[in-house]
C-alpha positions in Angstrom: -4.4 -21.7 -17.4 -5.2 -23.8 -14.2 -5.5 -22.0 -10.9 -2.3 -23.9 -9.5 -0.2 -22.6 -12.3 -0.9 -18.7 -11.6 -0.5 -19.4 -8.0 3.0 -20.3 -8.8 3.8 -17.5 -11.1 2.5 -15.0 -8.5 4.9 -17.2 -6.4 7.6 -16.6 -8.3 7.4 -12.7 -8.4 6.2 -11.8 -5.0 8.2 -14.8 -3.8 11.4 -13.1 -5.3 10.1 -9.1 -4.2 9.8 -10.6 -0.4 13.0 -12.7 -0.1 14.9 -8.9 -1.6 12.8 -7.1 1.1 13.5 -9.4 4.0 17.4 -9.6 3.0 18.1 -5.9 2.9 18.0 -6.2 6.5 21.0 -8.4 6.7 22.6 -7.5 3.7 26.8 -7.1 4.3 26.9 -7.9 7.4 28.7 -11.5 8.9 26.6 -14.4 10.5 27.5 -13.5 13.8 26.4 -9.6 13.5 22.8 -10.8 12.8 23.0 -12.5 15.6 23.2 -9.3 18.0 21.0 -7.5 15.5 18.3 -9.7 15.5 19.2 -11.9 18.9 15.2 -13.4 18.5 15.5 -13.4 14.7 14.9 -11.3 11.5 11.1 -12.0 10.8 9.2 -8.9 9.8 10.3 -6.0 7.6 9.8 -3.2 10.8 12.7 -4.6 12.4 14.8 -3.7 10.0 16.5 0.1 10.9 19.9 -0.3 10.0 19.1 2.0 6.6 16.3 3.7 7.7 18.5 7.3 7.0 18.5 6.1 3.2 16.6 8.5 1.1 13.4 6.8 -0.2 13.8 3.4 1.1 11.0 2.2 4.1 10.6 -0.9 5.6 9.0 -3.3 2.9 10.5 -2.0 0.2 12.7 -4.3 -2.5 16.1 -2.9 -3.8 17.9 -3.7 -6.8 17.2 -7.2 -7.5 13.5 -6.7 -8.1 13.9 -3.4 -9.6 15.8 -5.0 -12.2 14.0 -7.8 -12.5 10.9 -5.5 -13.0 12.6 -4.2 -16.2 12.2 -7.4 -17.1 8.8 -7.9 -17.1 8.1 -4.6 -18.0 9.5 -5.3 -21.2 8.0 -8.7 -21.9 4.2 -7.1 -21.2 5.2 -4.2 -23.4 7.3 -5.5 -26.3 5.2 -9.3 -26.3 9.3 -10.5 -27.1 12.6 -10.7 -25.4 13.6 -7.3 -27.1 17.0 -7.1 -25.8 17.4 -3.3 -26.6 14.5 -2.0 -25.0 15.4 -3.8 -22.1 18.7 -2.8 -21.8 17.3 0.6 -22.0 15.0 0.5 -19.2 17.7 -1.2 -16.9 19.7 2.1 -18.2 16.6 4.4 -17.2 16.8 2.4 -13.8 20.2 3.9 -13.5 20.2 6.6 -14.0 17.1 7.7 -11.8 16.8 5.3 -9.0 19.9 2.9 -9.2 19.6 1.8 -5.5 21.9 -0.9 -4.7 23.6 -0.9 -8.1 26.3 -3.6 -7.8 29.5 -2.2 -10.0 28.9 -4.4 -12.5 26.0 -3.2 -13.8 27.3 0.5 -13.4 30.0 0.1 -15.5 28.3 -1.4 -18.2 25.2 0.6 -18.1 27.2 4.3 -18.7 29.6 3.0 -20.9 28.8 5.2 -23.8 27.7 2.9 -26.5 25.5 0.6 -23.8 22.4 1.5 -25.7 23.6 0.3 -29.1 25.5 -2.6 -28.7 24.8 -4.2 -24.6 26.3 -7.2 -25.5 29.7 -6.2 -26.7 30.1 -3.4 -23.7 29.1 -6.2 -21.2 31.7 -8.8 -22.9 33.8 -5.8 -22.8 34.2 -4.9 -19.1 34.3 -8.8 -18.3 37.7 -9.0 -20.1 38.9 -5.9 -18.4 38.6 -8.0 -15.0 40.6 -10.3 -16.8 37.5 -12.5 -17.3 37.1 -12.8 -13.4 34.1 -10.6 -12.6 31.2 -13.2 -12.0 29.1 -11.1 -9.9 25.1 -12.3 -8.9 23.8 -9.6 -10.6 22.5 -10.9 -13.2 20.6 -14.0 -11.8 18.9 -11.8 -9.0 16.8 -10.9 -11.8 16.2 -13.8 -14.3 13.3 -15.3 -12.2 10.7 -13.9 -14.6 12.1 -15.4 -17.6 11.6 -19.0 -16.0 7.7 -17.9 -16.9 8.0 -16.7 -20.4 7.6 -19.7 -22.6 8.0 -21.8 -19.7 6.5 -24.4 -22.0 9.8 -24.4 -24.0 13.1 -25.2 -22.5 15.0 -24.2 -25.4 13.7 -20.4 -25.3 14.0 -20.3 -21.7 17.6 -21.3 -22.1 18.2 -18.9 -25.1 16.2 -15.8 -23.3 17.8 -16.2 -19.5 21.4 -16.5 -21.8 20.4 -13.2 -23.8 19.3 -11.3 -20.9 22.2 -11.8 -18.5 24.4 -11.1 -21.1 23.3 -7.3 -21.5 25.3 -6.5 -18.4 27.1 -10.1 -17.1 29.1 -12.1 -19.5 30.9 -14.4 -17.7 29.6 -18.1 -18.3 29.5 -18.5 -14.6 27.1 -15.7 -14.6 25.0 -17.4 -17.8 24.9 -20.8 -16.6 23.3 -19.7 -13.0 20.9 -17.3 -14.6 19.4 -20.1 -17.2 19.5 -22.9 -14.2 16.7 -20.6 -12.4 15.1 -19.7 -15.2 14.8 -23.4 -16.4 14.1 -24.6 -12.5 11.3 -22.4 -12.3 10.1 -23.4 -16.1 10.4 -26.9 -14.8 8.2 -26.4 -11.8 5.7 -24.3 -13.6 5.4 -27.6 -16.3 4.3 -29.7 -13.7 7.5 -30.8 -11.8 7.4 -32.1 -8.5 10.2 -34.7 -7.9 12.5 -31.8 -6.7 15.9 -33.7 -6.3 15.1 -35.0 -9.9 14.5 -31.5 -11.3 18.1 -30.2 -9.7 19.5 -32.9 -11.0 18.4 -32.7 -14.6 18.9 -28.8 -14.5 22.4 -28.7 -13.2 23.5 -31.5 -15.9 21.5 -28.9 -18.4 24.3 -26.1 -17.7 27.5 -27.9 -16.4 28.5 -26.8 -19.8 29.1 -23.2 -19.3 31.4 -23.9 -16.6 33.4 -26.3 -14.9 32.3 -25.4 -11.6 28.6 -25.1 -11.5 28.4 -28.5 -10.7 31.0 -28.1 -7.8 28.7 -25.7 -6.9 25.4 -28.0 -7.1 27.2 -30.7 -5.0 27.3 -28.1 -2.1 23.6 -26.9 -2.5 22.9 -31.1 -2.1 25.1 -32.5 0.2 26.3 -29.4 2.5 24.6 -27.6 5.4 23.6 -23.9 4.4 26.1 -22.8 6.6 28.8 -24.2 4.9 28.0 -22.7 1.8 29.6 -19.4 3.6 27.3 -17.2 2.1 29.0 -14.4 4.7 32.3 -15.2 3.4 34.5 -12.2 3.7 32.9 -10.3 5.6 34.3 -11.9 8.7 38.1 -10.8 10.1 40.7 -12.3 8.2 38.7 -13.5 5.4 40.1 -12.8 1.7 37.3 -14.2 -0.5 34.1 -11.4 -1.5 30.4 -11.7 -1.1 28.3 -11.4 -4.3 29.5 -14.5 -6.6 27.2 -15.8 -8.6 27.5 -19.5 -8.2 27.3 -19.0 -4.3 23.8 -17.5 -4.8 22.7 -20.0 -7.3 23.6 -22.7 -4.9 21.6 -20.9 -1.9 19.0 -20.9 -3.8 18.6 -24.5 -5.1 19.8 -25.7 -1.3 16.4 -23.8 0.1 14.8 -25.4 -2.9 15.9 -29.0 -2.2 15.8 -28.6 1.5 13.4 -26.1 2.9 10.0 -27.4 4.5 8.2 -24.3 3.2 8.5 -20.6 2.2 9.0 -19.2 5.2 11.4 -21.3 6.4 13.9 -21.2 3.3 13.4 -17.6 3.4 14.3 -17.3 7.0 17.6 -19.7 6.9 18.6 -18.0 4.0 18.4 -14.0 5.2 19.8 -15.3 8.6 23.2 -16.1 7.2 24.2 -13.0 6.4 26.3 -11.9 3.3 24.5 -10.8 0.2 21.4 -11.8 1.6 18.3 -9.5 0.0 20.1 -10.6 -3.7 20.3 -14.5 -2.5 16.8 -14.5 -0.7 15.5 -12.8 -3.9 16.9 -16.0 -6.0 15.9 -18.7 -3.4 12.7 -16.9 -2.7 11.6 -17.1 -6.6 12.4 -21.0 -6.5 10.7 -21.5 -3.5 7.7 -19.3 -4.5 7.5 -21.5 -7.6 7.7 -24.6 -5.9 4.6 -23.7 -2.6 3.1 -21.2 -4.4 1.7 -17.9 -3.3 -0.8 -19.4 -1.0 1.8 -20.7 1.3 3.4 -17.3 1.6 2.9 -15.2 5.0 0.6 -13.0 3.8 1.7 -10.3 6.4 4.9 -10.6 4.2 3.0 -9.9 1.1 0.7 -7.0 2.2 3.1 -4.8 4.1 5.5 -4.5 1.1 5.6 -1.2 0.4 4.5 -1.4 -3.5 2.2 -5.1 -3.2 -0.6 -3.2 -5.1 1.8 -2.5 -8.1 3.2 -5.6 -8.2 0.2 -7.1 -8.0 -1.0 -5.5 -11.0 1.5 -6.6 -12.9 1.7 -10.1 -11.9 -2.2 -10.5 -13.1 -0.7 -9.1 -16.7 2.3 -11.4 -16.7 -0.5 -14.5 -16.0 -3.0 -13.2 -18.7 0.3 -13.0 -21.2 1.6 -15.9 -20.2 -1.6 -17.5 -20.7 -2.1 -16.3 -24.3 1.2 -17.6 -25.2 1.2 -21.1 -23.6 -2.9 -21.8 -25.0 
């Protein structure tokens, strides 16, 4: 494997682990709040104190999105194969002994008693008890490492980032934003560089799973970040609810299309409020994959709180990786 291609997978995971570290600190809270939080800006993981009382967390420490995501890859090096059991099983594990940040979603199909057994039926399960509504980000906060499996092969990306949602997210919504990451990130990692070419061909790739994904890649084009309302209601007066999945799937592909590096995506993105640690995570994967680890602060990368283990396993996930693409 060529040295630019492992740059960008390590882009893609610590690129993800960042954004989720840098968003907790303004996670569910409205545009105009992280204003007087941060009046000179969010830009280092010390200034964040709003959950410093929360057991176990420090500053530089991830949440949910890349603890799940983790699973993941945990899996993959383990099992050498999407095995769809065992990684259901170590998102239940996760759970039940950490579970930080655990959007309902996930809890409600991870202790539903037959979860183990049969994911895929409980997930589809609790989606039509919402009345087929529920299409929670959940499920493509974590799907960034499965645009490096077989990213040689479109087709088992596709199939894998559709399996994998599925174990806790069914809606389509939900399954057409996780496979357009997962295939953006595939497509970068190929070689890719015409970036309004790639979002192009990707969104076409998943308009099929719903008839608003492309609504939503029409904002992530031709709107300003802001009017993506990423804080939408959280602000008074507001009816709508943070957390949708199409909303974080466009964040993601605007900072992709439109940010001038890393840091800057990263910083527009957290800066707006809302769900921001899960839609930093998603943008911050994309844009890892597209300027590679070498263009990430570094400060960012060696005062998360676990760099050293995720680290380790980013140097298994390139040796893998490399095994199966020679």
């Amino acid at each position: 494997m060529n040295s630019s291609i492992a740059d960008k997978i390590r882009g893609v995971i610590f690129g993800q682990a960042i954004g989720d570290a840098l968003g907790f600190g303004t996670e569910w809270i409205p545009k105009s709040q992280v204003k007087q939080e941060y009046p000179d800006g969010l830009r280092n993981y010390n200034q964040i104190v709003r959950y410093r009382n929360i057991s176990g967390w420090i500053p530089g420490d991830w949440t949910d999105d890349t603890d799940q995501m983790l699973c993941i890859l945990d899996s993959l090096l383990d099992r050498q194969q999407v095995d769809l059991l065992d990684i259901a099983r170590r998102f239940h594990h996760w759970a039940i002994s950490d579970g930080m940040g655990m959007g309902q979603t996930v809890y409600s199909v991870v202790h539903s008693p037959d979860f183990l057994q049969n994911p895929h039926v409980v997930a589809k399960r609790i989606w039509e008890a919402s009345e087929r509504k529920a299409a929670a980000n959940g499920g493509v906060m974590r799907t960034s490492v499965l645009g490096i499996w077989e990213y040689n092969s479109p087709v088992k990306v596709r199939r894998n980032a559709e399996q994998v949602c599925q174990i806790t997210h069914y809606d389509p919504r939900c399954v057409g934003s996780c496979v357009a990451v997962s295939l953006a990130i595939a497509s970068i990692l190929g070689g890719e560089t015409n970036i309004p070419s790639l979002i192009e061909s990707v969104a076409l790739a998943v308009q099929e799973y719903h008839p608003s994904i492309l609504e939503y890649f029409d904002f992530s084009a031709n709107l300003s970040l802001e009017a993506l309302d990423l804080d939408e209601g959280l602000n008074p007066g507001e009816t709508g609810g943070t957390g949708y999945t199409l909303k974080t799937m466009a964040a993601g592909f605007w900072a992709l299309n439109h940010a001038q590096s890393y840091e800057d995506g990263i910083l527009q993105i957290i800066h707006e409020g809302g769900d921001a640690d899960t839609n930093a995570a998603v943008a911050g994967a994309l844009l890892g994959a597209r300027f590679g680890y070498k263009h990430i602060p570094q400060q960012w990368v060696k005062e998360l709180v676990y760099e050293q283990h995720l680290n380790n396993r980013v140097e298994k996930i390139i040796t893998q990786t490399q095994k199966r693409i020679v």
